[in-house]
C-alpha positions in Angstrom: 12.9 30.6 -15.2 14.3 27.3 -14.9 17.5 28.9 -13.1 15.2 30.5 -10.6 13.4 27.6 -10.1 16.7 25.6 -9.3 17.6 28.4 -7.0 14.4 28.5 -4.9 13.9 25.1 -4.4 17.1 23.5 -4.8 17.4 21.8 -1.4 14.1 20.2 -1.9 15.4 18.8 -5.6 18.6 17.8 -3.0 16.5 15.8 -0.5 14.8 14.1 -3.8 18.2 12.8 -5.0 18.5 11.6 -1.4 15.6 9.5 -1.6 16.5 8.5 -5.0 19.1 6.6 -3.8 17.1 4.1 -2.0 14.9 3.8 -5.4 16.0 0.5 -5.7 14.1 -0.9 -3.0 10.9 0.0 -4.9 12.2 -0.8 -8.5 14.9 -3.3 -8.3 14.2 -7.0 -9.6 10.7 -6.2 -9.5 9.6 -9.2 -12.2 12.4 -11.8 -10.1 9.8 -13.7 -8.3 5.9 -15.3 -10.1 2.8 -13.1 -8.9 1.6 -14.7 -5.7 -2.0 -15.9 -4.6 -4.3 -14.8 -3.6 -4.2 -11.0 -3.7 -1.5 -10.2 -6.1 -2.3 -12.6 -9.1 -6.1 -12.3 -8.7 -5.6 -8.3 -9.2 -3.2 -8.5 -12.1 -6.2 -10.7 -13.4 -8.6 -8.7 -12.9 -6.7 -5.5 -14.7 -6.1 -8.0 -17.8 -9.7 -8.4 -18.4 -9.9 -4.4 -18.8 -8.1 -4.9 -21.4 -9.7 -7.8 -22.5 -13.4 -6.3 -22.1 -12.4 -3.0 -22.1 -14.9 -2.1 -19.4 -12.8 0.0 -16.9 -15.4 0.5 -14.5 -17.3 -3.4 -14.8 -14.6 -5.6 -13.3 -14.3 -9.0 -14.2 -12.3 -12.2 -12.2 -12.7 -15.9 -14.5 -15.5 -14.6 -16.1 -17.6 -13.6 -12.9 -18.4 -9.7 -11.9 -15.8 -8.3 -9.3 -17.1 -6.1 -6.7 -14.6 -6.2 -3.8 -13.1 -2.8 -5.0 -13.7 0.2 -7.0 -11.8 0.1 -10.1 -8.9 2.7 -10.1 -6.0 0.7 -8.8 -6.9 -2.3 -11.2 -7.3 0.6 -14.0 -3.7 1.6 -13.4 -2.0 -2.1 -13.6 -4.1 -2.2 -17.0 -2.0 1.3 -17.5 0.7 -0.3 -16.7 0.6 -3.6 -18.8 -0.6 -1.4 -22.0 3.2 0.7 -21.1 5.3 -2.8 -20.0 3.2 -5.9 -21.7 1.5 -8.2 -19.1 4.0 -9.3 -16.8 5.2 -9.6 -13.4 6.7 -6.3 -13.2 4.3 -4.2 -14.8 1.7 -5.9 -12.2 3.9 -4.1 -9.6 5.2 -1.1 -11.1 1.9 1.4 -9.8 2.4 -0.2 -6.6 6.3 0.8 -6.8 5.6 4.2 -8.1 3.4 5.5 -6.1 4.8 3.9 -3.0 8.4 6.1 -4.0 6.4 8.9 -4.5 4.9 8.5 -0.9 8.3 8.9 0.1 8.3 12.4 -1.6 5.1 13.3 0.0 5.8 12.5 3.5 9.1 14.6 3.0 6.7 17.8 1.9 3.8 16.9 4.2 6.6 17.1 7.5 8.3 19.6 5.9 5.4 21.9 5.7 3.8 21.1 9.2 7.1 21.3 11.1 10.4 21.6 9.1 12.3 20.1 6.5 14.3 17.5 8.8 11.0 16.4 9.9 10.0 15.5 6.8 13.2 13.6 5.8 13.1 11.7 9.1 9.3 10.1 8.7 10.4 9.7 4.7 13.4 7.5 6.0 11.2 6.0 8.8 8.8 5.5 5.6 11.1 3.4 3.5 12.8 1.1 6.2 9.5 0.0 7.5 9.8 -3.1 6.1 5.8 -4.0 5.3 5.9 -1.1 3.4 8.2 -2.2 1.1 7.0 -5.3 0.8 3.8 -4.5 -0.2 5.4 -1.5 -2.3 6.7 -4.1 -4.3 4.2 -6.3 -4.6 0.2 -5.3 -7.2 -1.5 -4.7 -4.7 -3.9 -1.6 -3.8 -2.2 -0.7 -0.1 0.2 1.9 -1.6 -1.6 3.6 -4.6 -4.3 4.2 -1.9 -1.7 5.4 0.5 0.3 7.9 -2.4 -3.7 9.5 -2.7 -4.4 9.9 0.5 -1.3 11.3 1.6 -1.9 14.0 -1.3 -5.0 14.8 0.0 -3.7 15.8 3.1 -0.8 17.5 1.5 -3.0 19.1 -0.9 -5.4 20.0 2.2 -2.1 21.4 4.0 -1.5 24.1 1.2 -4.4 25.7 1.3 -3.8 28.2 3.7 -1.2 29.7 0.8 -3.5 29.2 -2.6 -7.2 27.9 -2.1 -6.9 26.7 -5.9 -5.1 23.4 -3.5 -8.8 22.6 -2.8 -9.1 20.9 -6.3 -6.2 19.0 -6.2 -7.8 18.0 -2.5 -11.0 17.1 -4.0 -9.3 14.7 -7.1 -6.7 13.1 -4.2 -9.9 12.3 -2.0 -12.1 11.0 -4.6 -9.2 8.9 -6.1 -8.6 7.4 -2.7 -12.2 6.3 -2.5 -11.9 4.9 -5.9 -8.7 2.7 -4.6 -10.2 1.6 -1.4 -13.4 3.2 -1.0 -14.4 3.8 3.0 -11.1 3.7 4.3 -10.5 7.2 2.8 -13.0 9.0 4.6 -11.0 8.5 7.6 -8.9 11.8 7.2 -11.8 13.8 7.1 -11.9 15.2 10.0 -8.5 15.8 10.9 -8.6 17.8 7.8 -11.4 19.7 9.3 -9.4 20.4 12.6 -6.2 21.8 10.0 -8.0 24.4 8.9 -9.4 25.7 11.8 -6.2 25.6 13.1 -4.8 27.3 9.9 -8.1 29.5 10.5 -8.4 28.9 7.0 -11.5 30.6 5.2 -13.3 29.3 2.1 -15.7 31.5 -0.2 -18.9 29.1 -1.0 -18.4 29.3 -4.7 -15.1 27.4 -4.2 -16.8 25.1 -2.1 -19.2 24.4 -5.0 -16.8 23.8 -7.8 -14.6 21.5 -5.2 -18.3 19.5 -4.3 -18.8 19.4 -8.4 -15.2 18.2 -9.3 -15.2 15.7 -6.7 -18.7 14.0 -7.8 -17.9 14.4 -11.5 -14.7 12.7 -10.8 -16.7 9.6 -9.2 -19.8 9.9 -11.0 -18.5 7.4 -14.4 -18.1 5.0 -12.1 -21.0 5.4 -9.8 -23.6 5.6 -12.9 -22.6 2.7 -14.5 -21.9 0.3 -11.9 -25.5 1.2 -10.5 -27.2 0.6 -14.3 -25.1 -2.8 -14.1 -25.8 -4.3 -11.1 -28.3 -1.6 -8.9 -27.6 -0.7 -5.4 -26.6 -4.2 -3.9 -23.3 -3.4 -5.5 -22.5 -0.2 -3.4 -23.7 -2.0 -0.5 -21.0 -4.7 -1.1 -18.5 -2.2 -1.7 -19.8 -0.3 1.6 -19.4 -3.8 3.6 -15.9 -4.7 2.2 -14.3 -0.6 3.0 -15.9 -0.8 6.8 -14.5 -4.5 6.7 -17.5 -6.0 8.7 -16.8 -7.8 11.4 -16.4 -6.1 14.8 -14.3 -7.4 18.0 -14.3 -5.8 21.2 -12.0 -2.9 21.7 -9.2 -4.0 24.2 -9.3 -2.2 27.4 -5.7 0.1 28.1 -4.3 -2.6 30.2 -4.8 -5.3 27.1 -3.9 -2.6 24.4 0.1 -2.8 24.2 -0.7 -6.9 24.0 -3.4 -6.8 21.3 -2.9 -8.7 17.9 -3.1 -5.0 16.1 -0.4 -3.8 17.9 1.5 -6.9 17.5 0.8 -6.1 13.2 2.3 -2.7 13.7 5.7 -4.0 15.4 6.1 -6.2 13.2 5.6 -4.1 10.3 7.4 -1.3 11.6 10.1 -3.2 13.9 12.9 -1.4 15.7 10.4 1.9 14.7 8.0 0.5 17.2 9.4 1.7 20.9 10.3 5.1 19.4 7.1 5.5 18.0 5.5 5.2 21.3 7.6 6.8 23.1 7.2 10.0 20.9 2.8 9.5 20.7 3.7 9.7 24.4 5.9 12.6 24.9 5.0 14.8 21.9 1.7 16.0 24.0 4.2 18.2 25.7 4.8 20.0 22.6 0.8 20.3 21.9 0.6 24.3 22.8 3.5 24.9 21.0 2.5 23.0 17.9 -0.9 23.0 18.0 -1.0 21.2 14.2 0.2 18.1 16.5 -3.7 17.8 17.6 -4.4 16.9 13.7 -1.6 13.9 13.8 -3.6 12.6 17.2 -6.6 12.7 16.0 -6.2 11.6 12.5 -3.8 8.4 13.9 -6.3 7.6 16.9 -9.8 7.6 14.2 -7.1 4.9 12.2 -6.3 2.9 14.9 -10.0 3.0 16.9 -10.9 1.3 13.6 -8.1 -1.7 13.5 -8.7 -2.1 16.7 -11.9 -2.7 17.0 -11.9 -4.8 13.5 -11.8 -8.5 14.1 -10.6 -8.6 10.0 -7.6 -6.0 10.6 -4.8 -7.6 8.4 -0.8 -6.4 8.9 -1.4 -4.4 5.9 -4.6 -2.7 6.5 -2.2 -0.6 9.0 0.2 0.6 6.8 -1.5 4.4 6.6 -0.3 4.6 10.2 3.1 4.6 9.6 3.5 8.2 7.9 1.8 9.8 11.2 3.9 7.6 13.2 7.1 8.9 11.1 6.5 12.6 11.3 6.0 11.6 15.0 8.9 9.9 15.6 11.1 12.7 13.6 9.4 15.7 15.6 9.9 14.4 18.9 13.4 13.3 18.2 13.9 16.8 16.9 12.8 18.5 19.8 14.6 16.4 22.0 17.9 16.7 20.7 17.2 20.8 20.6 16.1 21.2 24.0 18.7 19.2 25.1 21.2 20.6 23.1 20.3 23.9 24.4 20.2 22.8 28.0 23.5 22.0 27.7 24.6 25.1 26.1 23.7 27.1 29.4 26.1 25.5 31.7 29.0 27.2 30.3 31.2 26.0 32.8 31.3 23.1 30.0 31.8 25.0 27.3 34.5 27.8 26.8 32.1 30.9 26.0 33.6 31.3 22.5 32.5 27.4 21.2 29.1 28.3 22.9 28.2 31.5 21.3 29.3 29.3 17.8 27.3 26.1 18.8 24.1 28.4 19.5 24.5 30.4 15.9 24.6 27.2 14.3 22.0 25.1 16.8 19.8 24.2 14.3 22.0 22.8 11.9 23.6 21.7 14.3 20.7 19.2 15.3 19.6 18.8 11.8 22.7 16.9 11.1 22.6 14.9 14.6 18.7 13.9 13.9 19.5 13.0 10.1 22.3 10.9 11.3 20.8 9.3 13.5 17.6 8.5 11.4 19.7 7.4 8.6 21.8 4.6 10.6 18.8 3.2 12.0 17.0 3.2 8.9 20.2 1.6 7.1 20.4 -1.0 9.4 16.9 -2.1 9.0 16.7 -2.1 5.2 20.1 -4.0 6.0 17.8 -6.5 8.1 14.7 -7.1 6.1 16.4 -7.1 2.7 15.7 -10.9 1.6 12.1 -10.9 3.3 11.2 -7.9 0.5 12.8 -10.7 -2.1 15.0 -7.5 -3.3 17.1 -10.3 -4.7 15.3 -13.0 -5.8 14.8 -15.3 -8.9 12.4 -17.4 -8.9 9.3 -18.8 -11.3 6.5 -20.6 -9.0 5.6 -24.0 -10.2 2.3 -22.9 -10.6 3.2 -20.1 -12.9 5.5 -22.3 -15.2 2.9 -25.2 -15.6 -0.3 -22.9 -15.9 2.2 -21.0 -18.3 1.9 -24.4 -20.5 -2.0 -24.0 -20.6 -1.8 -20.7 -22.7 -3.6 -21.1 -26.2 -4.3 -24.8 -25.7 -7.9 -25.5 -26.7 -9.1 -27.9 -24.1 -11.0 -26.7 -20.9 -9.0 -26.1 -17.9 -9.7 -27.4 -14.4 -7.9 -26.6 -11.0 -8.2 -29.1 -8.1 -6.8 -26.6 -5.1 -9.2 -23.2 -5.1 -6.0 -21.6 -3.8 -4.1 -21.1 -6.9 -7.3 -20.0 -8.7 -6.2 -16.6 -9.1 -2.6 -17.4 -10.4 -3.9 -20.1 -12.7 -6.1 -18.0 -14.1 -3.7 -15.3 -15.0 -0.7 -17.1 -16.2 -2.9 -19.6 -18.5 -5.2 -16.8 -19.6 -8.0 -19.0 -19.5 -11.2 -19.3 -17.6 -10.3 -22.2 -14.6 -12.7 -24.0 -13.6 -12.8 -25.5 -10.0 -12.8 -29.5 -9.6 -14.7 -28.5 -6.4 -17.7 -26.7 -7.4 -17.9 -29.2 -10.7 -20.7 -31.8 -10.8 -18.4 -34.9 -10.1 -18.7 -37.9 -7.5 -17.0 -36.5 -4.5 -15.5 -33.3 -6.8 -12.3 -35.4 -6.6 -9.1 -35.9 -8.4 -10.2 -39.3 -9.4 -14.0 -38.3 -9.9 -13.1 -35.9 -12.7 -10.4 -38.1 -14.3 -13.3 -40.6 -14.6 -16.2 -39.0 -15.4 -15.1 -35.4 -17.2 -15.9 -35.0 -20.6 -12.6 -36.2 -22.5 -9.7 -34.8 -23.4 -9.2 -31.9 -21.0 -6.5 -30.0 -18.7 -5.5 -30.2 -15.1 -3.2 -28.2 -13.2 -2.6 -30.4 -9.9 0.3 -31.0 -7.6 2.2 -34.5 -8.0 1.6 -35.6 -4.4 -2.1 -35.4 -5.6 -1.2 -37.9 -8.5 0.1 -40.0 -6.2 -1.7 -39.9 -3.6 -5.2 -41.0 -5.3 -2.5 -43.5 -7.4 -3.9 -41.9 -10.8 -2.4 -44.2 -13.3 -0.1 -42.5 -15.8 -1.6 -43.9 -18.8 -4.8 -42.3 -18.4 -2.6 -38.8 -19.1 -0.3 -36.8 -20.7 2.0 -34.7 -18.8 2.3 -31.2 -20.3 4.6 -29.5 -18.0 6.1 -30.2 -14.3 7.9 -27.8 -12.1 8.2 -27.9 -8.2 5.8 -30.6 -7.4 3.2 -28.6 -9.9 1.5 -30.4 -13.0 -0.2 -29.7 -15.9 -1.7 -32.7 -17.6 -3.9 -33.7 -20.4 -6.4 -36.5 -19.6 -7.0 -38.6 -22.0 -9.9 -39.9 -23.6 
């Protein structure tokens, strides 16, 4: 069975070992650098105090409820640090994973809508887009979400051979909503539009068990976080997936200029003109490929939403790029074909022996030319961005070594910049609290040093020290590194 297996699906296993080869972009020297605020440390935090608690589904952030996100993504970092022990790559490993495995998606999703060199073209695309690497290597939620959603649409794409694909659909779509929440409901109805394309029919019992899995799936969750904190928690949750706060949309004219589509060149880079150039001049191929209607639509309900979001981060955009890649590798394909073929009926170029042997082997032919091509430019870009992914860094943040110190030292422990909250918290492993909100004349430096209850710990910067010319004998320096201090004030 094995052998057969090996047999029937050997070049797949091939293109994996292809992609495996840039596996160190996603793995390599992920624990070189200190988790970084805000995002990163205050997530790795917040899937420590799972542990801690173990509540999966109540969240928890310096000892305050956490209602940003649902809980999956933070669920599997507390996976992960049960697997690695709590530390800076096992923070980053389920972002790693799952963005690798993205890869692997993208290479079936293209491979099943249009052909296989499609698929290895918006994989490549994929991994030399720069900001998804970086956040690929970073604990945050971007890729987990992306590795679901994609699956859902993969999963949604296969079930015009086996309607049993419909479960697997309904657990990638309610995992997505329990990694990001609204965001997810965004492929809807370009899934819709595949299987009427697909003409794909669906008996109403299925439809039942796939409406049953999905809300068992989600209902832990839902129960429990509504007993805890009632229904101002989902509307929080609602508020932060829409990401509230609307701008106007820009009219055509403005669009090429607007700050969203300044994010997606700069996450995407030299990607950027070829993407547009094949959004553009793939709607020739529409009544050939009618399944390119889906890609449209399910990129334009993305972008309407950036657009039109006056909190649209360079991240946020990072589920574009997959549409954009299978774009970018269709077109390219087709262009190289027709072009190809064009050529191939002058055979005053040709003598008529080489063109009856170029047009047996055409479509290799262009498969090798399109791979080629795809794989230089995606090599030189990797080439490009490889010290802003700090693939080779080593490096422990002043704040991580000092707050480091504060570990298992009984005194409280006070921060005087709110900015390195989340990295104090989790490096110390101790509840922080913030000079700022405390009840001290001005909620200074030099207000708590006076007036806070004796002895007790301080992660500041030096400059601070000196600045507010704290005199040295009113503390005891624990630990310094890059202009960051931990100090014990004195009675």
């Amino acid at each position: 069975m094995s052998i057969n297996f090996f047999n029937k699906n050997k070049i797949d296993i091939f293109v994996i070992c292809l992609f495996l080869i840039f596996s160190p972009l996603f793995f390599y020297n992920l624990s070189g650098t200190s988790l970084v605020d805000f995002d990163e440390a205050w997530y790795a935090e917040i899937a420590r105090n799972i542990l801690v608690n173990r509540q999966p589904f109540l969240l928890s952030f310096n000892g305050v409820p956490y209602w940003d996100h649902p809980p999956l993504g933070f669920i599997l970092i507390a996976i992960s640090f049960l697997i690695f022990g709590i530390n800076e790559f096992a923070a980053r490993f389920p972002s790693a994973l799952l963005g690798f495995l993205s890869v692997i998606l993208l290479y079936f999703i293209g491979k099943n809508l249009f052909n296989r060199i499609v698929g290895i073209g918006a994989g490549l695309m994929l991994l030399s887009s720069v900001w998804f690497i970086f956040r690929s290597r970073s604990g945050n939620l971007d890729t987990v979400f992306l590795f679901f959603y994609l699956l859902l649409f993969y999963a949604a794409l296969k079930v015009k051979n086996s309607k049993n694909w419909i479960y697997l659909a309904a657990l990638a779509f309610s995992f997505s909503l329990l990694v990001k929440s609204m965001i997810g409901t965004a492929i809807i109805v370009p899934i819709i539009l595949l299987w009427l394309i697909n003409m794909t029919k669906m008996p109403i019992p299925k439809i039942i068990q796939t409406v049953l899995l999905f809300f068992l799936i989600l209902s832990p969750w839902l129960v429990i976080s509504y007993l805890s904190y009632g229904f101002s928690y989902f509307t929080h949750i609602f508020n932060v997936g829409l990401r509230s706060g609307t701008r106007m949309m820009p009219n055509f004219v403005e669009i090429g200029s607007s700050l969203t589509f300044k994010y997606l060149h700069f996450g995407i880079r030299e990607w950027f003109y070829p993407a547009l150039i094949a959004l553009i001049g793939s709607l020739i191929f529409l009544l050939k490929k009618p399944v390119l209607i889906v890609l449209y639509v399910w990129f334009l309900i993305l972008l309407f939403g950036f657009l039109t979001n006056s909190k649209t981060e360079i991240w946020h955009l990072i589920p574009l790029y997959p549409i954009i890649g299978l774009f970018v590798a269709f077109f390219l394909y087709q262009i190289v074909f027709y072009s190809l073929e064009l050529v191939l009926t002058k055979k005053i170029i040709f003598p008529e022996k080489l063109v009856f042997l170029l047009r047996k082997n055409l479509t290799m032919i262009v498969s090798i030319a399109v791979f080629c091509l795809i794989l230089v430019l995606s090599l030189k870009q990797i080439y490009e961005f490889r010290n802003e992914v700090k693939l080779f860094d080593k490096d422990t943040s002043g704040l991580a070594y000092t707050a480091s110190a504060a570990k298992g030292l009984p005194e409280k422990l006070y921060l005087d910049n709110e900015f390195f909250l989340p990295g104090s918290v989790f490096y110390s492993q101790k509840q922080v609290r913030n000079v700022k909100f405390e009840d001290f004349p001005n909620n200074s430096l030099k207000g708590i040093i006076a007036h806070g209850q004796k002895p007790f710990l301080l992660l500041t910067e030096q400059w601070r020290l000196d600045l507010d010319n704290i005199v040295k004998s009113k503390y005891e320096l624990l630990a310094e590194h890059k202009g960051h201090a931990l100090i014990r004030v004195l009675e």
